[in-house]
C-alpha positions as CSV (number, residue, x, y, z in Angstrom):
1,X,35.4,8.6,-0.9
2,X,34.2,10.5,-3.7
3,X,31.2,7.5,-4.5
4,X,30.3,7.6,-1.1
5,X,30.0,11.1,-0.9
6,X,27.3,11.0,-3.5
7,X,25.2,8.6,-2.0
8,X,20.9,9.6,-1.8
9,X,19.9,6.0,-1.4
10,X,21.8,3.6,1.3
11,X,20.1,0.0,2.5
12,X,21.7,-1.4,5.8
13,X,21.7,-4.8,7.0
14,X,23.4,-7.2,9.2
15,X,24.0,-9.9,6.5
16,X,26.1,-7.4,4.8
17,X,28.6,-7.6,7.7
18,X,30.8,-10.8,8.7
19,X,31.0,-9.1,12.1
20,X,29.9,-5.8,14.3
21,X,33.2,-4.4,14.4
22,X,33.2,-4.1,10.3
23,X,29.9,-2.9,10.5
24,X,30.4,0.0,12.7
25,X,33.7,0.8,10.7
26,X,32.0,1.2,7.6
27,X,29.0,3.4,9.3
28,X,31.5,6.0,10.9
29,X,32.6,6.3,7.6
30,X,29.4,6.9,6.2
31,X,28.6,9.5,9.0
32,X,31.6,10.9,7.9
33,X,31.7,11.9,4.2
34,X,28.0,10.7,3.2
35,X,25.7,13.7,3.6
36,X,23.8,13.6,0.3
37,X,21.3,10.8,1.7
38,X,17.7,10.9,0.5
39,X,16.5,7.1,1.5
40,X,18.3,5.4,4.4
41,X,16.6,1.4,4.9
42,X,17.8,-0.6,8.2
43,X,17.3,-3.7,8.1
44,X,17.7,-6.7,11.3
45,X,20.2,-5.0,13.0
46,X,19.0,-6.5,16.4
47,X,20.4,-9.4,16.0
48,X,23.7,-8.0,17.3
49,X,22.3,-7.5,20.5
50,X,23.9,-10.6,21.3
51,X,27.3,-8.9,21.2
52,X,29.1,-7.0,24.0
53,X,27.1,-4.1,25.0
54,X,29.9,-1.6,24.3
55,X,30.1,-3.1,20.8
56,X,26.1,-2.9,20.5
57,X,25.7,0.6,21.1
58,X,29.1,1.3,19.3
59,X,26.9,0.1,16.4
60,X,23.9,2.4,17.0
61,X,25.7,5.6,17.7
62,X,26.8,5.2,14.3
63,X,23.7,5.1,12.7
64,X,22.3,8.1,14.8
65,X,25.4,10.1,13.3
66,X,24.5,9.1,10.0
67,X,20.9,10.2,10.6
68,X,22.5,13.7,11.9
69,X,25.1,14.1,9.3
70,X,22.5,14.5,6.8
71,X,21.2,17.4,4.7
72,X,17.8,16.3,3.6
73,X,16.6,13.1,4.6
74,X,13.3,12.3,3.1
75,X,12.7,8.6,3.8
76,X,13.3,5.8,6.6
77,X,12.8,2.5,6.3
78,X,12.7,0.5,9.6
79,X,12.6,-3.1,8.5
80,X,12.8,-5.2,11.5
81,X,14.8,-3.3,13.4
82,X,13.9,-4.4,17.0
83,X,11.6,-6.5,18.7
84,X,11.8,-5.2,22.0
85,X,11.1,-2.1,21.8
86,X,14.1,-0.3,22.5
87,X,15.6,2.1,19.4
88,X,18.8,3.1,21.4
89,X,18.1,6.5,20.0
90,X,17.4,5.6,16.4
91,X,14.4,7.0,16.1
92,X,14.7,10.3,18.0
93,X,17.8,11.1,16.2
94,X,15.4,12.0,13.5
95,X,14.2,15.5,15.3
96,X,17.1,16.8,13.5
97,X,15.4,15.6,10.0
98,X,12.0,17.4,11.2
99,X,12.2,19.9,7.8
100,X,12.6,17.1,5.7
101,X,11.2,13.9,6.6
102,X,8.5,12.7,4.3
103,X,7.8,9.4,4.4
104,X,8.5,6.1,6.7
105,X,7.7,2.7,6.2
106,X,7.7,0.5,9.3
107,X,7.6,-3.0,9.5
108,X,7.8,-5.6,12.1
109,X,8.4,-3.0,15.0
110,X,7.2,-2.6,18.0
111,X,5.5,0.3,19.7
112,X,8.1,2.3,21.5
113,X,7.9,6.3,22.9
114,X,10.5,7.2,20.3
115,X,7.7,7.0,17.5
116,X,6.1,9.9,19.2
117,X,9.1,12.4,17.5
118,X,7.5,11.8,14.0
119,X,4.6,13.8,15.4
120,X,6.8,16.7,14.8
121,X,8.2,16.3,11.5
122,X,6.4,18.9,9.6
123,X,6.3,17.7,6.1
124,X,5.6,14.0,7.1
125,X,2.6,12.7,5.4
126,X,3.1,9.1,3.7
127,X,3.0,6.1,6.2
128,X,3.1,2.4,5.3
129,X,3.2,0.1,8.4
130,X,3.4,-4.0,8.5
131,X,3.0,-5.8,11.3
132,X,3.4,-3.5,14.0
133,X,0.3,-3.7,16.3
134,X,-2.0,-1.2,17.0
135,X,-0.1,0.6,19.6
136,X,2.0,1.7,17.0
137,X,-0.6,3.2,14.6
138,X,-2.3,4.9,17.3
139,X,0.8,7.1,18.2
140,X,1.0,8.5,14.5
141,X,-2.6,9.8,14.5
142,X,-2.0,12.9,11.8
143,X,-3.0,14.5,8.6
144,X,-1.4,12.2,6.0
145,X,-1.6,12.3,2.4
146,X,-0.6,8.2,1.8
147,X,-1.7,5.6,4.0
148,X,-0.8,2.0,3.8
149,X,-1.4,-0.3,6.8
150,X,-2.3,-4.2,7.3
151,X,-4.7,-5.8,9.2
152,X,-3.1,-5.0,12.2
153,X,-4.9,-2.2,13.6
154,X,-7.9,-1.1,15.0
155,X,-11.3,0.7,13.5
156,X,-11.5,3.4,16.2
157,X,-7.8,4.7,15.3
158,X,-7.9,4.1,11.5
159,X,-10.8,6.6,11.3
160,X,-9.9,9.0,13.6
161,X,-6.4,9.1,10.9
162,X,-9.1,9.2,8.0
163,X,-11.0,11.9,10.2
164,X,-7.9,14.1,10.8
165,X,-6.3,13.5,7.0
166,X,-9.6,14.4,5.4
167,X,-9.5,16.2,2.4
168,X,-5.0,15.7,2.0
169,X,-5.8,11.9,1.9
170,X,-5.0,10.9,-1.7
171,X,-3.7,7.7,-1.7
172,X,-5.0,4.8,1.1
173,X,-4.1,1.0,1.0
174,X,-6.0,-1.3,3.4
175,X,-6.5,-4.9,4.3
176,X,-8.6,-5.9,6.6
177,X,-8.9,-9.0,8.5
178,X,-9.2,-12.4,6.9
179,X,-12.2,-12.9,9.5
180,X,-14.0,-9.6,8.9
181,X,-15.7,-7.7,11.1
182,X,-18.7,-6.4,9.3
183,X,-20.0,-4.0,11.9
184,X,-15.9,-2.4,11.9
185,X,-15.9,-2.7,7.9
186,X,-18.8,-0.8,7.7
187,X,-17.8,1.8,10.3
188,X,-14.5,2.2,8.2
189,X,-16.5,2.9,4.8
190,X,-18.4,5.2,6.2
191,X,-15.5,7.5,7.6
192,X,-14.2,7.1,4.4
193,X,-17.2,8.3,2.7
194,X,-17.5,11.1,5.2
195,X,-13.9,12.6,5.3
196,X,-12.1,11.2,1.9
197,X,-13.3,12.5,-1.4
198,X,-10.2,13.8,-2.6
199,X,-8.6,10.3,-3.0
200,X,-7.6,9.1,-6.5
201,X,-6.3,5.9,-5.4
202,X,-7.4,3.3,-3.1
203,X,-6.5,-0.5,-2.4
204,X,-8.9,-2.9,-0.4
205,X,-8.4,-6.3,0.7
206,X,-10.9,-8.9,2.1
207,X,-13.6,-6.8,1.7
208,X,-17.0,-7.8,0.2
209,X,-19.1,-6.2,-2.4
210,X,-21.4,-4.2,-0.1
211,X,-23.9,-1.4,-1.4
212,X,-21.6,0.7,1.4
213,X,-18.2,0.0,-0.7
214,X,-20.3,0.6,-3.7
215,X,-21.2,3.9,-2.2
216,X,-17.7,5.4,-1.4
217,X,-16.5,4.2,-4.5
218,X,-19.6,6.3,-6.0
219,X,-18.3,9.5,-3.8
220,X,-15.0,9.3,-5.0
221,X,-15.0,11.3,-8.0
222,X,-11.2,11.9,-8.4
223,X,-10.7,7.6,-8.5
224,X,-7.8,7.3,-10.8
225,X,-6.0,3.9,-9.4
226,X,-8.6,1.0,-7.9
227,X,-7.7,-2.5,-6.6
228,X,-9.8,-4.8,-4.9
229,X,-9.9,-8.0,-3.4
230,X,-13.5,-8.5,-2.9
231,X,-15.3,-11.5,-1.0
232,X,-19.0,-13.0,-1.6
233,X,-20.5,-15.0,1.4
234,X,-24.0,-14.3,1.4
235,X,-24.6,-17.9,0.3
236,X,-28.6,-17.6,1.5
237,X,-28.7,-14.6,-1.2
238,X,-29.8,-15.5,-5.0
239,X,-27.8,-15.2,-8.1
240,X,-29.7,-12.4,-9.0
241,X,-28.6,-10.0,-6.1
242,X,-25.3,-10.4,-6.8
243,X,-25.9,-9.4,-10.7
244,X,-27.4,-6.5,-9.6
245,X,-24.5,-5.6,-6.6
246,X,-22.0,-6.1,-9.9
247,X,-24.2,-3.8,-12.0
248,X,-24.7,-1.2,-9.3
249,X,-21.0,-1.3,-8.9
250,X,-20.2,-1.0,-12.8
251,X,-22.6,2.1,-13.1
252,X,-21.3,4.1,-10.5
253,X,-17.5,3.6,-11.4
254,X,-16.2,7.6,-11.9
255,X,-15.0,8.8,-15.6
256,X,-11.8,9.7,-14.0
257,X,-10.9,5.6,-13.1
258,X,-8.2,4.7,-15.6
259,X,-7.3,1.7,-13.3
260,X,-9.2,-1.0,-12.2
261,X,-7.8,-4.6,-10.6
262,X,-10.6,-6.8,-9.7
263,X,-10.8,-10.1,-8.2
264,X,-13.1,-12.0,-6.0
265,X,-14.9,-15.5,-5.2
266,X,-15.7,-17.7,-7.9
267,X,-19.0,-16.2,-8.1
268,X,-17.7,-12.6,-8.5
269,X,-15.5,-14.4,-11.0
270,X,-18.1,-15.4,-13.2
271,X,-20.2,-11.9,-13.2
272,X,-17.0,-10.5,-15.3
273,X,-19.0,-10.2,-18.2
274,X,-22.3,-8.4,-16.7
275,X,-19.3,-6.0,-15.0
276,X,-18.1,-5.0,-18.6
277,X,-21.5,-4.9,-20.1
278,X,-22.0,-2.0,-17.6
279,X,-19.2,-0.3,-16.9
280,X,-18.7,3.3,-18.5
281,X,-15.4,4.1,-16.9
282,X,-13.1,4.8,-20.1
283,X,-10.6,1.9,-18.2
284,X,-6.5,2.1,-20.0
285,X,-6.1,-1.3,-17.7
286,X,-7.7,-3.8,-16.4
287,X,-6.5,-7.0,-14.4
288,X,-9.7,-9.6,-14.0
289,X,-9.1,-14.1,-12.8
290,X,-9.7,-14.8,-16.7
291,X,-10.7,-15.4,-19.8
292,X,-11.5,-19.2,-20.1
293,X,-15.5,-18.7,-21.2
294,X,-16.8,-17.1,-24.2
295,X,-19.4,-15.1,-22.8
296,X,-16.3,-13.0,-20.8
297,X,-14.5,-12.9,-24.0
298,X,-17.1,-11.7,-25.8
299,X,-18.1,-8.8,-23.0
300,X,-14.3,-7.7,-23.1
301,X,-13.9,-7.4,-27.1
302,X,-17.2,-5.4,-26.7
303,X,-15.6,-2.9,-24.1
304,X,-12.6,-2.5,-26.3
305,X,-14.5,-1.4,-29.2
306,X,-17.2,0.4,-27.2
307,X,-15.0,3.1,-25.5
308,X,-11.3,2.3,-27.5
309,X,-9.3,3.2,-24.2
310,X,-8.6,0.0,-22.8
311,X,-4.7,-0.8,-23.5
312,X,-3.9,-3.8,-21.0
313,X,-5.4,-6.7,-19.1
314,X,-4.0,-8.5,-17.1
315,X,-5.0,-11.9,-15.8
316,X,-4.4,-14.1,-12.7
317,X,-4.9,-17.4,-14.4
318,X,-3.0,-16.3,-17.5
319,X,-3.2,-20.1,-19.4
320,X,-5.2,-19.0,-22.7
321,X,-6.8,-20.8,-25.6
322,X,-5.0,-19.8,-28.9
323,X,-8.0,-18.9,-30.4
324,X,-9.1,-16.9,-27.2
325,X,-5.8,-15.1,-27.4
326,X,-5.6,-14.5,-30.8
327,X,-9.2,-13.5,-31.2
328,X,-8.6,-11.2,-28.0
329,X,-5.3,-9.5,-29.1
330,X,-6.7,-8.3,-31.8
331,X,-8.0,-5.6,-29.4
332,X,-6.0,-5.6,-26.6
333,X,-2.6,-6.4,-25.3
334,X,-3.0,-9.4,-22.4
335,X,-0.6,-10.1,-19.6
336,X,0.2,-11.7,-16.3
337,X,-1.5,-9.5,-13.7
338,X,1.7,-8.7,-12.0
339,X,2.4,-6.9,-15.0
340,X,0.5,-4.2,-14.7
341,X,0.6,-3.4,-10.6
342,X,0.4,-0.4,-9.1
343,X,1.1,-0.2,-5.9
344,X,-0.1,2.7,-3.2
């Protein structure tokens, strides 16, 4: 009893039970003597929905009671939970963690009315939702200091969030659709631009290399932490424009980035070099696709010696020449980009 009275970080899920009668044992127990919880995870527990209905709600009283029986919690993770809706309680339970609550991550959930309780918990502010639908998003419209949602959601909502957040936002994670919308892209940018300057980290994905990305990136003058996942379509445009888009985007990096992941087309891909020729952001890492040409290689060693900051890169396609490696090591440490991710 005494381990489980020191629990702060409990994951629940089904597969950890050979049946729902063991399962709701073990979480009266918890209920019980665990009241030290700072991070409670659930995880599929649905799929005992199949069971008697006496037995199925046996189950989720018990989590509610752990959810009560709980000094401070801080952090709830609903992975999966239930597909239909229904939270039997689950979530409302957490009114009584309305001091403390400061973060929840949702994932594969559907909308229900229970969500609207999180509306109340005062010190709430990080959200990070997966495949929810928009229903979902548009119920937790609030000043938030971390936002991390997928593609599934819609412009109108994500700006009024951006709108509302405002100068708290510090920390924002996006990815937009695989077919993009350029008029909602745009529209998203510019609430960004408008609302968000405080914001020293930011994640885009499937985005292209607009002069309007170029231009919040500009405005963000605390940027510590940037990742993106950048797109180049305009096949009718000359090589040129898109040297000059990379060297716009170079310039106007802030002194404060220490961060910087940045991958693209193949064509994006190539203009590595003219990006490091430019850039004046004093970059510790750096993840790029490569380093299989010579005119990249030699742009990078130039960097290093230029500003003596940069400590890491990491690299997507990480099968290196010798020579390249040992001529480039010389300066800088190299790595697999997973190495070096930060995430939101």
């Amino acid at each position: 009893m005494q381990f489980i009275s020191r629990l702060q970080h409990l994951f629940l899920s089904r597969v950890a039970f050979s049946n729902i009668e063991s399962a709701t044992t073990l979480l009266r127990t918890l209920a019980k003597y665990s009241t030290k919880i700072k991070d409670l995870k659930l995880r599929g527990f649905d799929a005992y929905k199949s069971y008697e209905p006496q037995l199925f709600h046996a189950l989720f009283h018990a989590i509610i009671q752990i959810i009560k029986s709980q000094e401070q919690l801080m952090l709830i993770n609903l992975d999966g939970i239930n597909n239909d809706s229904r939270f039997h309680g689950i979530i409302s339970a957490l009114e009584c963690q309305k001091n403390s609550l400061q973060e929840a991550i949702i994932k594969g959930c559907d909308w229900s009315a229970e969500f609207e309780i999180l509306k109340n918990c005062k010190n709430l502010d990080t959200f990070r939702i997966r495949s929810c639908g928009t229903k979902l998003l548009k119920s937790l419209i609030c000043k938030i200091s971390i936002l991390d949602i997928d593609e599934y959601r819609d412009v109108s909502t994500t700006n009024q969030i951006l709108e509302m957040s405002g100068l708290m936002l510090k920390r924002l994670k996006l990815a937009l659709k695989i077919e993009v919308d350029e008029e909602a892209s745009i529209l998203e940018l510019e609430a960004l631009k408008s609302f968000c300057p405080n914001i020293t980290y930011l994640n885009l994905h499937n985005i292209e290399l607009s002069t309007q990305l170029i231009e919040v990136i500009g405005n963000l003058q605390k940027l510590q932490f940037l990742t993106l996942h950048l797109f180049w379509d305009n096949i009718d445009e000359i090589k040129e424009e898109l040297e000059a888009r990379v060297i716009s985007f170079a310039e106007i990096l802030p002194l404060t980035l220490q961060y910087l992941k940045f991958c693209g087309s193949l064509q994006l891909n190539s203009c590595i070099d003219i990006f490091l020729n430019h850039c004046n952001a004093p970059l510790k890492t750096l993840s790029i696709h490569s380093l299989r040409d010579e005119k990249t290689v030699k742009a990078l060693i130039e960097f290093c010696k230029r500003y003596r900051t940069l400590n890491y890169v990491g690299l997507y396609y990480f099968y290196l020449n010798d020579n390249i490696r040992k001529k480039v090591e010389k300066y800088v440490r190299l790595e697999s980009y997973e190495y070096f991710d930060v995430d939101c």
